[in-house]
N, C-alpha and C positions, 0 to 999 in steps of 0.2 A: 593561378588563383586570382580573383578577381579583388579589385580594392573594394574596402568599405562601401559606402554611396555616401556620399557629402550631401545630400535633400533627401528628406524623407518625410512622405506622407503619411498620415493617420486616419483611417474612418472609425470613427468611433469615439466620445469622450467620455464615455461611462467609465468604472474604474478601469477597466482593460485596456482600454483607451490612452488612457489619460498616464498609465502608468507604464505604458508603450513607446509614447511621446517623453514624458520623465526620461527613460533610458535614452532614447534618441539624443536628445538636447545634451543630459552629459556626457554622449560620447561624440561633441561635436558636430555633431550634424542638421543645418538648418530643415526643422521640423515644423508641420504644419498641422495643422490639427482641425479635419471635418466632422461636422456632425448633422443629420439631416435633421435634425432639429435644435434651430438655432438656438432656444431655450438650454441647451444645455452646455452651450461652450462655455460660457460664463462658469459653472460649475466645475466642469474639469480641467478650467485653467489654473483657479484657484487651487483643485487636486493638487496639481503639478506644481505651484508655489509653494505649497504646503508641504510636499515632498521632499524639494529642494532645501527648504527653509529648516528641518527638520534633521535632515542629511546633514546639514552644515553644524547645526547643534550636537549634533552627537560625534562626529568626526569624520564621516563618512569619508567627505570631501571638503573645500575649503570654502568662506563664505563669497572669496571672489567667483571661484569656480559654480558655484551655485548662483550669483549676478549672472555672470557670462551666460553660464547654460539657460536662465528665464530669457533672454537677450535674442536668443536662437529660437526661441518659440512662437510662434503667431499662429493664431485662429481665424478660421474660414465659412463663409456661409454658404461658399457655392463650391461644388466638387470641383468647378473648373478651374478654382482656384491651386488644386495641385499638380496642374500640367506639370510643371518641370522639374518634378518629383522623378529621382532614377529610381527611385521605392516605395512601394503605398502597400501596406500595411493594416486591413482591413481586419476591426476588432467589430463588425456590426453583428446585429442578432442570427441565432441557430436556425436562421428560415433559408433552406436551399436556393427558391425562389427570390428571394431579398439578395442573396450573395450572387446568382448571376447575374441577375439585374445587374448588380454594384459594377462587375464585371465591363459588363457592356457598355454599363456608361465611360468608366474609367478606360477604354478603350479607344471610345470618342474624341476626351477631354482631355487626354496626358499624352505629351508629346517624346519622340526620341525610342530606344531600345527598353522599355520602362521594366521593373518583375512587381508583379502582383503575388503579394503573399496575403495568406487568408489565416487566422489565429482559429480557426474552427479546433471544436474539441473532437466534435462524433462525427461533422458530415466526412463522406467520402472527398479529396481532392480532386479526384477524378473526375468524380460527379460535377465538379465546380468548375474546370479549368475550359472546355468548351465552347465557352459563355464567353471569353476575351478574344479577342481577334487574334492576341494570338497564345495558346495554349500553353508553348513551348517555355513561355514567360511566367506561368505559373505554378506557385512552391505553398508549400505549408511552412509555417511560422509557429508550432502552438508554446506559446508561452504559458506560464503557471503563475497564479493568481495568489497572492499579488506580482505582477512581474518588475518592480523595484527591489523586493526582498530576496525571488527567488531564482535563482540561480543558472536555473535549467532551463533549454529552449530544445524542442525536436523538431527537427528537418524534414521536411516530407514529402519526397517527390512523388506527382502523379505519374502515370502512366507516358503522359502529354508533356511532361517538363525536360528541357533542356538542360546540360551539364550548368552553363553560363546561371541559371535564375537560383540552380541549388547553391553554386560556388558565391553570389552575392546574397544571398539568405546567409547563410555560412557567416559569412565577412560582416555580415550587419551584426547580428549575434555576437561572437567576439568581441565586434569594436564595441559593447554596451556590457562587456564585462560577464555575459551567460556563458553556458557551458553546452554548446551547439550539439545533437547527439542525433544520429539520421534512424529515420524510423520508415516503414514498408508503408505505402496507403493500405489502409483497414480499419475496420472498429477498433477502436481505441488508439490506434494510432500503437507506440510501444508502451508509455506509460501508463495511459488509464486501462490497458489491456492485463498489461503485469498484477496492477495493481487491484483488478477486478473482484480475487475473491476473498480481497478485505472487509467487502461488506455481503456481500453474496454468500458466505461461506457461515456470515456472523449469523444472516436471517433466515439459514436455514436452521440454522442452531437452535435457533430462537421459534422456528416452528415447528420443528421437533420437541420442542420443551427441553430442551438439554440443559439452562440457564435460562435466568432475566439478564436483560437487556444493560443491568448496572452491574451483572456479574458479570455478563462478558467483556465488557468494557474494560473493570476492574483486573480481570485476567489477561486479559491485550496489556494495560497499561505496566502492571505489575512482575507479570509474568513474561513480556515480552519486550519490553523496555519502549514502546510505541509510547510517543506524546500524547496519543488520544486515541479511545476506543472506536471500535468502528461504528457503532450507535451514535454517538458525538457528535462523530465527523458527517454521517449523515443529517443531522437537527442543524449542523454548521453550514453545509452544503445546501441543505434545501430536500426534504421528502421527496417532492414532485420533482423537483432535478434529476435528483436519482433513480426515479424512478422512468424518465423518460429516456435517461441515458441506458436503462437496462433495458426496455425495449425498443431502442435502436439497434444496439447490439445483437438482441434476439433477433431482428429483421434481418440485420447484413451479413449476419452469420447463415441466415435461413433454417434457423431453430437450429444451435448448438447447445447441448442439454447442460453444457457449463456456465451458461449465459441464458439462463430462462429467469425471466422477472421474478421477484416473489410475489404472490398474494397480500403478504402481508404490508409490502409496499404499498399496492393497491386500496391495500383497507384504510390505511393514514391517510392518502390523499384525498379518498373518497367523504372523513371524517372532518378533511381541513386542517387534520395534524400535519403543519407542514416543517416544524423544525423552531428554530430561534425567531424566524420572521413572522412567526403568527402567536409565539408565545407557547406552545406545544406543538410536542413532537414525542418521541421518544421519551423525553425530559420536557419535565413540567418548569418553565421560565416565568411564572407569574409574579414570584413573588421576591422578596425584598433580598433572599439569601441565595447563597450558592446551590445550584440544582443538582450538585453532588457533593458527599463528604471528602475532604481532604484526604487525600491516601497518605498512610502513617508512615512515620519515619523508618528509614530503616530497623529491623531487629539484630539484634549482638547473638551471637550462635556460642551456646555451650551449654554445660551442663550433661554432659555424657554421661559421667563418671563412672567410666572403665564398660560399660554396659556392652554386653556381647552382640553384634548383629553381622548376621550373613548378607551378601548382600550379590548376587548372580549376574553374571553379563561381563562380557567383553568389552562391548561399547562405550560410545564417550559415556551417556548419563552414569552407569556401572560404575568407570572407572573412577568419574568425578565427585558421584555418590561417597564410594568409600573414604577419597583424601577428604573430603568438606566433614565426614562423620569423623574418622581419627582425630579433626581439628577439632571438633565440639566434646573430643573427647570419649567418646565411643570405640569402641574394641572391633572395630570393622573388619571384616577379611571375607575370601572367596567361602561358601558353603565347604568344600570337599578340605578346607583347613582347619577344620573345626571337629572333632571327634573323641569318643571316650565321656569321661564327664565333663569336660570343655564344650558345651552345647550351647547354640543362640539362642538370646534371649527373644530375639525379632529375628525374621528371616526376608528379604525382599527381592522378587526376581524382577534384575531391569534388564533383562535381554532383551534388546533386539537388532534380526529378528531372534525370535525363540527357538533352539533347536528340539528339536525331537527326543531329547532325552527331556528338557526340563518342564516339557509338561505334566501338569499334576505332580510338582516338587513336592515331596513327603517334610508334611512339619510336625508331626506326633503333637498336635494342639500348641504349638508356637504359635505367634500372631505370624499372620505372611500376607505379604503388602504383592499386589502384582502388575506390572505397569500395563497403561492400556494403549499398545501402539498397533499393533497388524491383529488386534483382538480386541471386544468390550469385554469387561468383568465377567459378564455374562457368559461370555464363551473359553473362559479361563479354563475349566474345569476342575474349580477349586470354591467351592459357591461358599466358602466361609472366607474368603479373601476380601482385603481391599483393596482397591482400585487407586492407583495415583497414575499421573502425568507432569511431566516438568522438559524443558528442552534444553541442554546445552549451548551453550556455556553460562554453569551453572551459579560463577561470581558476577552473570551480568543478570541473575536474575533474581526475582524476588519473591515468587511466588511458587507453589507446588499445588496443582488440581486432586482432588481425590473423590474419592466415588464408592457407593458400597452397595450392597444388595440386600433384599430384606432379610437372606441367608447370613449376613456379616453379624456376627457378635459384634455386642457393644464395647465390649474389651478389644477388640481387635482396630476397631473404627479410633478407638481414644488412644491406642498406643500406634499410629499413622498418623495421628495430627501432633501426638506429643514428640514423636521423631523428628518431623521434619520442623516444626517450632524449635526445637532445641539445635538443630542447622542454620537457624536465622531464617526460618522463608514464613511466609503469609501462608494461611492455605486456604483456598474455597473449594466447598461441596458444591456438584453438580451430576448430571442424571451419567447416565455411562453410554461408552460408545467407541468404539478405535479413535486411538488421538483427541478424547473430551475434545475441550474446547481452542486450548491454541494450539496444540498439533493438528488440529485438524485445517485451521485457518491459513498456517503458514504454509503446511505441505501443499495446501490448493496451491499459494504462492507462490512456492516451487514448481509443480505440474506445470501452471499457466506460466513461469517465465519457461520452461522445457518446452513446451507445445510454441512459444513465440520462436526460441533459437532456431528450433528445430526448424521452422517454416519462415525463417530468414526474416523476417520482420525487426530485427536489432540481435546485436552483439553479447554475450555473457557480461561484459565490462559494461555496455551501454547499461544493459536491464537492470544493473547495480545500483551505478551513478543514478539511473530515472526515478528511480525507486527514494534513494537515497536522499536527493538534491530537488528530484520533483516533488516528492508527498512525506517524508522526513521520515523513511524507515530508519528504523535503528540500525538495519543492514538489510544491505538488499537479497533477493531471493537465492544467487549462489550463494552468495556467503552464510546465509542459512543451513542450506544442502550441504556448504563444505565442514560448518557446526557440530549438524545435527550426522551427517551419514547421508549417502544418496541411499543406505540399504533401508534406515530405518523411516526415508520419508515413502520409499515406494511398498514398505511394509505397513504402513499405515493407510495409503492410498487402497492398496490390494483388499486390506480388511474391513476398508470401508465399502468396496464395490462386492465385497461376499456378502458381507450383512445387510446393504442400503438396496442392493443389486441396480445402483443409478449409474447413469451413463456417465453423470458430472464426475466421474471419480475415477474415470477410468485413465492408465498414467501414457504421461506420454512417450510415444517410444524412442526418441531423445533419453530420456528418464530412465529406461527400462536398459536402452545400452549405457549408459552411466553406471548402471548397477552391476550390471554384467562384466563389464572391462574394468569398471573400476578408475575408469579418466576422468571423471567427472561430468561437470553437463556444461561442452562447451562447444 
C-alpha cells in the first residue's frame, strides 16, 4: 500500500477547492492551491482560514494545529507552479473538455511518477483519463460537498488506472480523516446513483399528483426520519443542477427508464425557478420568514382505553402495529382472536404481501383500514376502506400516510386518523397508490442500491456508509430492506409496475433472489 503523498496539488479554489486544500494542509501535507483565475485565490484562501479558524473554535483541532496547517498552504498563479506535486487533485468545472485539457497540461508541467485525480461528480473517468500522458495515473477522487464536514470520499478507477494511483488516492483520503469507499466508473459513480430516486421518485409523485411538494417533503422528513425532503434538497442543490445531472444519467445509461429527466424539472428551469439561488424554486425564499413551518414536536400516544382492534399481518408493520396499540392502550390482537360478542371495534389489514385468503376481509360494517403496499386502495377490493402506509421501525417514525376513495365513509376516514393519532403519529392525506408516498420512495432506494450490487459498482456495506456519510440518510438502502422485508419492498415495486406498467419499477433480480432465498441483498 502506498504512503500518503507529503505535496499536494489543488486546481480549483471555489468551495470544493478550497475545502480540498483545507483537508490537505491539516493532514500535513504541503498543499498548493491553483486557480485559472487569479482573482479567485485570494477568496479561497481566506475560505480555508476561515475553516481552520473556525475548526479551532469549536474543538475540532487545536489553535496550534490550525497555525501549522495555514503554514503548509500557498497559492499559485501558474499550473507550473505544481510540478512537484505527487498529487493534483483537480476540483475545476463539469466541462469534459476543460478537464482534459487540465490533463494535458498538468502532464507537461508536473514532474516525477505524479496521480491525477479528478473530484468530477457525473463525468465518466474514463472519458477523462486519455488526455494525460499517462492514463494509468488516473483515479477519481469525488468528494461531498462540503468536503471539510463530510466524511465520505469514493474511489474511482477508470478502465486506464493503475493499482499504484487507486492505492495513493486511497492513502490521501485517509491521511484527511474520509472514509475512502471504491466505486465502478459510471453515472453516478456509487453514491449519487444510490441515491438517485430520492428525487426522481419524489417528482414523479408530484406529477402524478399523489401530493404537493411540502407534503412530500413533510412525509420524507417525518415519516422517514431524513434531515430534508427531497423538494429542499433540490432548491438547495440547484433546479438546473439537477436537472442536468438527470440528463446526463439519461445519456450514459442510453435511456434507462429509471433515470429519465422529469418534465417538471424542465418547466422550473425553463421558468428560472432555480432554488435558494434565484429566491424561488420549489419554495418560495423571498421573504423575511421561514419558507416552511416548523415540524411539531413530538405527540404522546394514548388514549385507547381498552378499545377493541384487529389488526392482520405477519410482518414487521403488523407485528409492530399491535405492541405500539396495546401501549396506547388499545385491546389489539390478530382478527381470528376475536369471536362471539368479543368483536372489533376497528379492523386493519397490514399484510404484507397479502395472502389469498385475506382479500376482501369481511368487516360486517366495522371501519377497516387497508395498507397500500403491492396494492393502491383502489384495487383493495374493499371500496369502503381506508388507505394507510407507514414503514418500520415504527419508534423511529413519526408519521403514518393515509388515503381514501370517494367510496370511504366519512366515519371510517375519522376513525383511521383518530387511531393512529392516539399511537402518537402525524398523519397526512394524499391521493392513493402502491406504497403512497415514502414506500414508494425508499423501495426505488432499495431497487437502485440492488441493481448497483448486483452489477458490481459497490459493496452492500459501501452503498450504506455512501448513503449514510455521503447524503445523511437516516439508514442506508439495506438497512431499510433489512426494516422493512425484502418481501414487502418487491411487493410494492411488483404493484407498482402492474398498475403504472413503467419500466422504472421494474425490480432488480439481485432483489428478486433476495426474496426468493431469503439472504438478503448482498
Amino acid at each position: 500500500m502506498s504512503a500518503a503523498p507529503s505535496r499536494l496539488g489543488v486546481v480549483g479554489a471555489g468551495t470544493m477547492g478550497a475545502g480540498i486544500a483545507q483537508l490537505g494542509v491539516l493532514a500535513r501535507m504541503d498543499t498548493v492551491l491553483y486557480d485559472a483565475f487569479p482573482e479567485a485565490l485570494e477568496p479561497g484562501r481566506v475560505r480555508i482560514e476561515e475553516g481552520l479558524r473556525k475548526g479551532a473554535e469549536r474543538g475540532r483541532w487545536s489553535e496550534d494545529d490550525a497555525s501549522a496547517a495555514g503554514e503548509r498552504l500557498r497559492t499559485a498563479g501558474e499550473l507550473s507552479e505544481l510540478r512537484d506535486s505527487e498529487l493534483v487533485i483537480e476540483a475545476a468545472p463539469e466541462r469534459p473538455d476543460l478537464k482534459r485539457e487540465l490533463f494535458r497540461r498538468l502532464s507537461e508541467v508536473c514532474s516525477g511518477d505524479f496521480v491525477i485525480a479528478t473530484n468530477t461528480s457525473s463525468i465518466l473517468i474514463t472519458s477523462l483519463a486519455n488526455a494525460a500522458e499517462r492514463p494509468e495515473n488516473v483515479v477519481g477522487m469525488h468528494f461531498f460537498n462540503p468536503p471539510p464536514l463530510m466524511e465520505l470520499v469514493e474511489i474511482i478507477a477508470a478502465e486506464q488506472t493503475g493499482e499504484r494511483a487507486v492505492e495513493v488516492a486511497t492513502a490521501a483520503a485517509e491521511a484527511m480523516g474520509r472514509r475512502p469507499i471504491p466505486a465502478q466508473d459510471g453515472p453516478g459513480f456509487l453514491v449519487n446513483r444510490c441515491n438517485r430516486p430520492f428525487g426522481a421518485e419524489a417528482l414523479r409523485l408530484l406529477q402524478e399528483r399523489l401530493a404537493t411538494p411540502e407534503q412530500i417533503d413533510r412525509i420524507v422528513r417525518l415519516g422517514g426520519g431524513f434531515r430534508m425532503g427531497p423538494f429542499e434538497l433540490m432548491d438547495l442543490v440547484g433546479i438546473d443542477v439537477g436537472y442536468e445531472v438527470a440528463q446526463s444519467f439519461h445519456a450514459q445509461s442510453f435511456g434507462e427508464p429509471r433515470w429519465k429527466p422529469s418534465p417538471l424539472q424542465a418547466r422550473m428551469v425553463a421558468a428560472g425557478r432555480l432554488g435558494r439561488k434565484t429566491g424561488r424554486g420549489w419554495y418560495d425564499y423571498s421573504g423575511e420568514g421561514r419558507y416552511r413551518p416548523e415540524d411539531p414536536e413530538p405527540r404522546e400516544a394514548g388514549g385507547g382505553d381498552g378499545r377493541r382492534v384487529a389488526i392482520q399481518g405477519g410482518g414487521a408493520v403488523a407485528r409492530e402495529l399491535r405492541e405500539r396499540a396495546r401501549e396506547a392502550g388499545f385491546d389489539a390482537r390478530e382478527p381470528d382472536e376475536f369471536g362471539g360478542a368479543d368483536e372489533p371495534e376497528l379492523v386493519i389489514d397490514a399484510a404484507v404481501p397479502t395472502r389469498a385468503s385475506d382479500i376482501g376481509l369481511a368487516t360486517d360494517g366495522v371501519p377497516f383500514l387497508s395498507i397500500c403496499a403491492e396494492r393502491s386502495l383502489a384495487q383493495s377490493y374493499t371500496p369502503e376502506a381506508c388507505g394507510f402506509h407507514v414503514l418500520p421501525p415504527l419508534d423511529a417514525t413519526r408519521l403514518v400516510e393515509l388515503t381514501r376513495l370517494p367510496t370511504t365513509p366519512d366515519s371510517t376516514a375519522d376513525a383511521a386518523a383518530d387511531f393512529f393519532s392516539a399511537l402518537g403519529f402525524e398523519t397526512e392525506w394524499v391521493d392513493d397508490a402502491p406504497g403512497l408516498v415514502l414506500g414508494r420512495i425508499v423501495c426505488q432506494l432499495v431497487n437502485e442500491a440492488a441493481f448497483a450490487i448486483g452489477e458490481g459498482v459497490g459493496s452492500a456495506n459501501d452503498v450504506d456508509a455512501g448513503l449514510e456519510l455521503g447524503m445523511h440518510h437516516p439508514r442506508g438502502p439495506i438497512a431499510w430492506s433489512e426494516a422493512i422485508g425484502v418481501d414487502h419492498v418487491l411487493a410494492t415495486l411488483d404493484g407498482l409496475m402492474a398498475e403504472r406498467g413503467e419500466e422504472r419499477y421494474r425490480a432488480a433480480p439481485l432483489l428478486r433472489r433476495a426474496a426468493a432465498t431469503g439472504a438478503g441483498i448482498r
